[in-house]
N, C-alpha and C positions, 0 to 999 in steps of 0.2 A: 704188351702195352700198345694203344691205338696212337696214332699218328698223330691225334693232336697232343697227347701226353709227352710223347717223345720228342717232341717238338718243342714244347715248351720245357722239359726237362733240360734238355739239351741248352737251350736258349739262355737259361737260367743256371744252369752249370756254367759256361763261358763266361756269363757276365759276373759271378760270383769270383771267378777265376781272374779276369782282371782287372775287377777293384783290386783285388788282394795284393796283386802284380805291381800298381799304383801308387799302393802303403807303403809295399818295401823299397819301391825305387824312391818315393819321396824320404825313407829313413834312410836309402843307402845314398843318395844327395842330399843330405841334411843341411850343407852348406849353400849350395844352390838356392833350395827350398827354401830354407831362413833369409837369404838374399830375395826373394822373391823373382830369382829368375826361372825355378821351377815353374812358379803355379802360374806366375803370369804371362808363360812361353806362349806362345800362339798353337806349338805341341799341345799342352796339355790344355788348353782350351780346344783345342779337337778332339782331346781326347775323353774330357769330362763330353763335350757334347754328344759324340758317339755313343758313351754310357746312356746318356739321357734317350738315345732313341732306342736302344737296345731293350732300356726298361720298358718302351712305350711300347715298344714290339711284345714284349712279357705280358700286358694285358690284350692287347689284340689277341695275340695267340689264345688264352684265356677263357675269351669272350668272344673267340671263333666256331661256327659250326663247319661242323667235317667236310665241307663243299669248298668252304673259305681255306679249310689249315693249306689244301691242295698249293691255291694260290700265295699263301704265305710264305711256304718253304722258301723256295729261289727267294725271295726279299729278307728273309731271316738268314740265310745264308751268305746274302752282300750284306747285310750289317753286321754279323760275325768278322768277313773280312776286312770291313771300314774300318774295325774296331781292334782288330789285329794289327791293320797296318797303321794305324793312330799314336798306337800303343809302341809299335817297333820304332817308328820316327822319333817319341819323344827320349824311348830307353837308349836310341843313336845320340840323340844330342848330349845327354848328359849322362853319357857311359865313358 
């Protein structure tokens, strides 16, 4: 698989990985969430935001020629991490 395949496979794996992550903590705080302190946490408002750059990453990657994926990697790599740790903040607050 070339680099930029893998790249966006990968990129696209993760983020598939935690929306899903997302669903189940908003059904395993169901009470939170119906209260509105889930979604309107300042957590998961960083954490939908992170998603939103993570997709934007998804077409860069995309729409990258193999010169670019280079430059990509490291920057796809820190929003994996932003995204991770977005995600660990919010599952802390309401675990």
């Amino acid at each position: 698989m070339d680099t930029k395949n893998a790249l966006k496979q990968k990129l696209v794996s993760q983020y598939e990985e935690w929306k899903a992550d997302f669903k189940k903590l908003k059904a395993e705080t169901k009470g939170a969430y119906a209260e509105g302190q889930l979604e309107g946490s300042q957590e998961a408002k960083d954490l939908e935001s992170k998603m939103d750059e993570v997709k934007g990453f998804i077409d860069k990657v995309e729409n990258a020629n193999e010169d670019d994926i280079e430059n990509l990697k490291s920057k796809v790599e820190n929003q994996i991490d932003g995204l991770k740790n977005a995600f660990q903040k919010l599952k802390n607050k309401f675990k």
